[in-house]
KEGU-75497 format. One record per residue (C-alpha): x, y, z; residue number from 1; chain; residue in three letters. Coordinates in steps of 0.1 Angstrom, whole numbers. Example, Ala and Ser with C-alpha at 12.3 -4.5 7.8 and 13.67 -1.06 7.14 Angstrom:
+-------+-------+-------+-----+----+-----+
!    px !    py !    pz !   i ! ch !  aa !
+-------+-------+-------+-----+----+-----+
!   123 !   -45 !    78 !   1 !  A ! ALA !
!   137 !   -11 !    71 !   2 !  A ! SER !
+-------+-------+-------+-----+----+-----+
END
This chain:
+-------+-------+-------+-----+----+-----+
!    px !    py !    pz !   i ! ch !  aa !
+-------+-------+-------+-----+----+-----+
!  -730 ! -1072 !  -259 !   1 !  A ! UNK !
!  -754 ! -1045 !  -256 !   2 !  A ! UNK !
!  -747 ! -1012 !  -235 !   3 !  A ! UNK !
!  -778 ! -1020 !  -210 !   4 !  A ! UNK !
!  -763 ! -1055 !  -205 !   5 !  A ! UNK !
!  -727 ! -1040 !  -198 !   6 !  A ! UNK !
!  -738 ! -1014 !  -172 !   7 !  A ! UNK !
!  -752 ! -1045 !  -153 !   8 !  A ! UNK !
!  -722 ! -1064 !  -153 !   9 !  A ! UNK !
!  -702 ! -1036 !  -144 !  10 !  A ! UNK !
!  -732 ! -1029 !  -115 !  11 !  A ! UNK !
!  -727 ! -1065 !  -102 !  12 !  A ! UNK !
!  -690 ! -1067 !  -109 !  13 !  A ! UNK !
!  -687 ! -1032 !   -85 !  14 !  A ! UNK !
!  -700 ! -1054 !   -57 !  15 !  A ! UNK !
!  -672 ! -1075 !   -49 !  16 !  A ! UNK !
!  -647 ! -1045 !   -58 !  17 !  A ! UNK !
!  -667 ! -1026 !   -30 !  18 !  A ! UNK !
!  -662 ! -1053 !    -3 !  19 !  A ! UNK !
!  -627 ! -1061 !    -8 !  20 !  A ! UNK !
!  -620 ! -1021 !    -5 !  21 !  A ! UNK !
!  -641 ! -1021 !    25 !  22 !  A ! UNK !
!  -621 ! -1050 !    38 !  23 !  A ! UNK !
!  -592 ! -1031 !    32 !  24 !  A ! UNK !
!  -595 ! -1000 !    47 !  25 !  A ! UNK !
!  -616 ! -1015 !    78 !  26 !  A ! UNK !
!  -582 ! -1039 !    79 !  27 !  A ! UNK !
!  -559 ! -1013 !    86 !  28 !  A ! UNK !
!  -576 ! -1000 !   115 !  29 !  A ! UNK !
!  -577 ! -1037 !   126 !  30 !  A ! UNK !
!  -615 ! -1034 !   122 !  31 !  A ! UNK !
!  -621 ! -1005 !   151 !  32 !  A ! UNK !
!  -650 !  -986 !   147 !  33 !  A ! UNK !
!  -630 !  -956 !   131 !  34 !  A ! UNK !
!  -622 !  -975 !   104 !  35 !  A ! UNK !
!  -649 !  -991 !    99 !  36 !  A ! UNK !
!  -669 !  -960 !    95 !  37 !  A ! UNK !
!  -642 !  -946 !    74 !  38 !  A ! UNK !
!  -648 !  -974 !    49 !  39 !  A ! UNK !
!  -683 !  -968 !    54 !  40 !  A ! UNK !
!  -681 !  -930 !    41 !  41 !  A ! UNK !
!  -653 !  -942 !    12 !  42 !  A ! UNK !
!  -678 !  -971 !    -1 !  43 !  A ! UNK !
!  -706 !  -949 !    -2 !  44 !  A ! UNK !
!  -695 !  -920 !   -18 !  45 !  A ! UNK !
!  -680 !  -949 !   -46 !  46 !  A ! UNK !
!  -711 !  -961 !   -48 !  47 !  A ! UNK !
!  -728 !  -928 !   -51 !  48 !  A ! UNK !
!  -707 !  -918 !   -79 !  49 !  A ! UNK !
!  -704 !  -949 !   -99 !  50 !  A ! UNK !
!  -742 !  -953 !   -95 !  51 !  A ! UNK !
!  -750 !  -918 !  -113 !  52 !  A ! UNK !
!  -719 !  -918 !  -133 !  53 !  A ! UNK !
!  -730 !  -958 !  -147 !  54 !  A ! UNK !
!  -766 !  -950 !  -157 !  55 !  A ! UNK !
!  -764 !  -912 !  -164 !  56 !  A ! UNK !
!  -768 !  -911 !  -196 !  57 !  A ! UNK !
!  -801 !  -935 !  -195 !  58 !  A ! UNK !
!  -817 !  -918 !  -174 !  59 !  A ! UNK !
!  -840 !  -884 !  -184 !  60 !  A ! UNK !
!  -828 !  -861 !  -157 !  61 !  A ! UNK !
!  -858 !  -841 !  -144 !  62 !  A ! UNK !
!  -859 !  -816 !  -117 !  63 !  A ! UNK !
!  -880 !  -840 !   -95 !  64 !  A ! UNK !
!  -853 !  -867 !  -101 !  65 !  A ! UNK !
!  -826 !  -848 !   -91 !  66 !  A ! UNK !
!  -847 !  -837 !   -61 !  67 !  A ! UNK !
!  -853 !  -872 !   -57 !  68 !  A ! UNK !
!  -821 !  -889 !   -57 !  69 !  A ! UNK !
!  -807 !  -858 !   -30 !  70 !  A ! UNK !
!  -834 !  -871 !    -8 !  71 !  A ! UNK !
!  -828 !  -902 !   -11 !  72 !  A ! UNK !
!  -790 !  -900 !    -7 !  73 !  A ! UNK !
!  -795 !  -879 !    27 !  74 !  A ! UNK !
!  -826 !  -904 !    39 !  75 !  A ! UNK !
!  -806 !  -933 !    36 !  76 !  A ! UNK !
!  -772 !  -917 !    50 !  77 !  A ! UNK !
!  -794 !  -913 !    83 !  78 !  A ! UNK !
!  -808 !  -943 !    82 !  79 !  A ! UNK !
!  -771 !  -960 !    79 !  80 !  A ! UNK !
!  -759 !  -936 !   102 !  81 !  A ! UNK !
!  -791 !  -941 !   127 !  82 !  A ! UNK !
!  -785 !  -977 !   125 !  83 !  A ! UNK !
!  -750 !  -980 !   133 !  84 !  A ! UNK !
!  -753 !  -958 !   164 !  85 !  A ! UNK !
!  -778 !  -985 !   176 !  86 !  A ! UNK !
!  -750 ! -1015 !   166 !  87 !  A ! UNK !
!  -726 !  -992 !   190 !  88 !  A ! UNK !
!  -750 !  -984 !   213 !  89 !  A ! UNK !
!  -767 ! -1019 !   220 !  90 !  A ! UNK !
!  -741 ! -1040 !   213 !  91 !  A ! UNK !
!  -705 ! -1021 !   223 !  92 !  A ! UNK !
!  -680 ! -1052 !   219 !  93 !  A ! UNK !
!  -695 ! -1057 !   179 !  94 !  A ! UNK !
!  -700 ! -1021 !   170 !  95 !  A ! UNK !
!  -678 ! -1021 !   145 !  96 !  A ! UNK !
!  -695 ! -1051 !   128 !  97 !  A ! UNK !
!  -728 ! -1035 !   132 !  98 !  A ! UNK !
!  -716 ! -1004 !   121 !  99 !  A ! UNK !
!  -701 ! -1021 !    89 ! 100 !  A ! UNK !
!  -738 ! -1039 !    82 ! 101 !  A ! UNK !
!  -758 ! -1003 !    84 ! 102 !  A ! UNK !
!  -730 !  -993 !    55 ! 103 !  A ! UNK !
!  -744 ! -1022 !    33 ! 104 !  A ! UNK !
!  -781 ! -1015 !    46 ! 105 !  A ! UNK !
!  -781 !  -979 !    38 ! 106 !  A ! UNK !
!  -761 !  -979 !     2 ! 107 !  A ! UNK !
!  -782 ! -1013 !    -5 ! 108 !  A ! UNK !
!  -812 !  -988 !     3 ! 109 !  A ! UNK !
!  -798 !  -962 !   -21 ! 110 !  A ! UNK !
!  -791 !  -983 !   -47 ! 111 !  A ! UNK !
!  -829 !  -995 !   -48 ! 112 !  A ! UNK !
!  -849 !  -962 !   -40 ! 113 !  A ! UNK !
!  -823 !  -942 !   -72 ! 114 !  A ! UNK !
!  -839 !  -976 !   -96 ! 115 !  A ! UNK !
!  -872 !  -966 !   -87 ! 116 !  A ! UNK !
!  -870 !  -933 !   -89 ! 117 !  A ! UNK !
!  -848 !  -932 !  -127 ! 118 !  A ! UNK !
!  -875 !  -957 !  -139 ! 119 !  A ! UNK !
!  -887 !  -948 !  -173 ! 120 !  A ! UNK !
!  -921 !  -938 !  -175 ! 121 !  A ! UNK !
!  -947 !  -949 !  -199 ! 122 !  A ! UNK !
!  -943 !  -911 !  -215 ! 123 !  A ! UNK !
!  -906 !  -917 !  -220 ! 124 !  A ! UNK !
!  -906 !  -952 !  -232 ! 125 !  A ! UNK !
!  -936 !  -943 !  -260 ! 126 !  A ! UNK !
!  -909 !  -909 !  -269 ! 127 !  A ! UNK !
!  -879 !  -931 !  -272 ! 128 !  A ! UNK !
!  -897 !  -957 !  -296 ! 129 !  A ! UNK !
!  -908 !  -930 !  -316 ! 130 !  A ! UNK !
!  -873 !  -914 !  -317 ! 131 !  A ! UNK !
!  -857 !  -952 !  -323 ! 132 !  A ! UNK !
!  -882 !  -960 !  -352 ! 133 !  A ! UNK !
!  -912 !  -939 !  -361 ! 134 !  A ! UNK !
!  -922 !  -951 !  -390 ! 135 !  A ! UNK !
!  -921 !  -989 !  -380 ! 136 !  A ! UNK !
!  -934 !  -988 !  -345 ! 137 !  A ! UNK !
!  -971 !  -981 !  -334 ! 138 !  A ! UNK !
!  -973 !  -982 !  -297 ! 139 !  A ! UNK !
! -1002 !  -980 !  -272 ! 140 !  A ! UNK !
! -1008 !  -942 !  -260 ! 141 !  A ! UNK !
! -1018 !  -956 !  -227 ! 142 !  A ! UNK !
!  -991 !  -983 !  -214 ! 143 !  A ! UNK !
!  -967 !  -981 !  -243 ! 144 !  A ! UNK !
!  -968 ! -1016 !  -255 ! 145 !  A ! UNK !
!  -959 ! -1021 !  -295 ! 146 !  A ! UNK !
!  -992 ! -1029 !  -312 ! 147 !  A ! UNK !
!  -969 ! -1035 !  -342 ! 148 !  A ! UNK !
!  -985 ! -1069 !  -361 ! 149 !  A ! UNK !
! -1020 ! -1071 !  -343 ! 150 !  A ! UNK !
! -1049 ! -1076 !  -363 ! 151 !  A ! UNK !
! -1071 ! -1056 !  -341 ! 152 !  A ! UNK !
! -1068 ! -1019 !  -326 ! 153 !  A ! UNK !
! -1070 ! -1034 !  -289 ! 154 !  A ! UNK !
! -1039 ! -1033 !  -266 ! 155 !  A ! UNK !
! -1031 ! -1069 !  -252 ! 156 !  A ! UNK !
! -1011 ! -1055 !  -226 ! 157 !  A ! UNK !
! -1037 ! -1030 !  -211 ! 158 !  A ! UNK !
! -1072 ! -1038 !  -230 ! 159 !  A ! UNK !
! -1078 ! -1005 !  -241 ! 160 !  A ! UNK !
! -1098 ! -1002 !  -275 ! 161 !  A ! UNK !
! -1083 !  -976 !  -302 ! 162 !  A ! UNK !
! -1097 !  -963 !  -337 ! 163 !  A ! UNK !
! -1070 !  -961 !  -365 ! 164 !  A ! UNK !
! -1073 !  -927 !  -360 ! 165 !  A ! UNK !
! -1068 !  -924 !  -327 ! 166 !  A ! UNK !
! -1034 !  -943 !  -329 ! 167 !  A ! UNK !
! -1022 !  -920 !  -352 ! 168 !  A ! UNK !
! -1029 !  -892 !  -334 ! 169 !  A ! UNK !
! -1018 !  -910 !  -302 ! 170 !  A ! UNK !
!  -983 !  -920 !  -321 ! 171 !  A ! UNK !
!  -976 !  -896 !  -349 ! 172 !  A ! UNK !
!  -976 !  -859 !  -348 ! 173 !  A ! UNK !
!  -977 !  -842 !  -384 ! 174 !  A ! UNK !
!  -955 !  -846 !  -407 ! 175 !  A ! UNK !
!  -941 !  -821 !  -434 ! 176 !  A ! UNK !
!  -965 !  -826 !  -460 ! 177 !  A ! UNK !
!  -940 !  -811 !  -488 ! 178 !  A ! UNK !
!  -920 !  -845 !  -481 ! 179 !  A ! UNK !
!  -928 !  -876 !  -505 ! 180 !  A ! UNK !
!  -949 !  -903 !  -490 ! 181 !  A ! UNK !
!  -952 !  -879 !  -459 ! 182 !  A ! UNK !
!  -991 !  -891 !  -439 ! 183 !  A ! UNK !
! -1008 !  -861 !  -426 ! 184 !  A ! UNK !
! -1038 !  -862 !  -394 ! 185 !  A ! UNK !
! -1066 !  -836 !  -404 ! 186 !  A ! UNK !
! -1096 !  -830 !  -393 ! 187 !  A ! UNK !
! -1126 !  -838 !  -413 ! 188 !  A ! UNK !
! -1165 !  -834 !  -403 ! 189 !  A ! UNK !
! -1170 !  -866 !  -394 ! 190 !  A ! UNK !
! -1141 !  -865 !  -368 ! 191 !  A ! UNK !
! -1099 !  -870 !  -380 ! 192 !  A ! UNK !
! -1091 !  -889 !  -408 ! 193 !  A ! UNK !
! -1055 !  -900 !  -418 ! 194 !  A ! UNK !
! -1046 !  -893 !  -455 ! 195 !  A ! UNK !
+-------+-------+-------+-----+----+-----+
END
């Protein structure tokens, strides 16, 4: 099985995991709003931690990412917070409950802002192609998309029209040109020409 599919098993597997232990702790308080928000803060930090510590590695840890996901992990611990206050407030006899469904809303939250914000960008995805397979892959400099196989120098994906050249220049950067069969970009006068 490939590692990206694994992390999503695990990702959905850590669901169920999450509720039983909420279930658990919330259980031995006999569901009183203590306990409930102590399984609350126990949950979340789990899913904090297995969250960065399941996808670290994937994802290119920036300075605004990091930023990012500490702004998103205090935004959504007030809203959780700000929303079970209004379970207890409005509804006193089913705080607990409420309290217990802000938990879920703000770590459901997290879990979608962090996938936004670790997306890979065009920029990265081109890099990683490169770095997986330069001399097999030609990929759009604008969207990323593998132009491997077309007939034509025209992105499907995007529409954007390319020269050979271009392409190169957009894909390859210079290569050593002591090394055997080693392609070099130079400028010509009529514009860059591959050799």
């Amino acid at each position: 099985m490939p590692p990206f599919a694994v992390k999503v098993v695990v990702s959905v597997a850590a669901l169920p995991i999450l509720a039983v232990l909420f279930v658990c702790i919330a259980g031995i308080g006999r569901g009183s709003l203590l306990y409930v928000l102590i399984a609350d803060v126990v949950c979340g930090l789990l899913t904090v931690v297995g969250w960065i510590a399941l996808w670290r590695s994937t994802v290119n840890w920036t300075r605004a990412r990091i930023q990012g996901t500490v702004l998103a992990t205090i935004c959504c611990t007030a809203a959780g917070a700000a929303l079970a206050w209004l379970f207890v407030q409005s509804f006193p006899r089913s705080g607990a409950e409420g309290a217990a469904l802000a938990g879920v809303f703000g770590g459901g939250c997290w879990i979608l802002w962090t996938t936004w914000l670790w997306r890979q960008t065009p920029a990265e995805r081109l890099a990683a192609a490169m770095r997986a397979s330069p001399d097999q892959t030609v990929l759009c400099p604008t969207c990323g998309y593998n132009l491997a196989g077309l007939y034509e120098a025209r992105c499907p994906e995007c529409g954007t029209r390319y020269t050979l050249v271009e392409l190169l220049h957009g894909n390859r950067e210079p290569l050593d040109t002591d090394e055997p069969g080693a392609r070099q970009i130079t400028s010509g006068s009529s514009g860059s020409v591959a050799r």
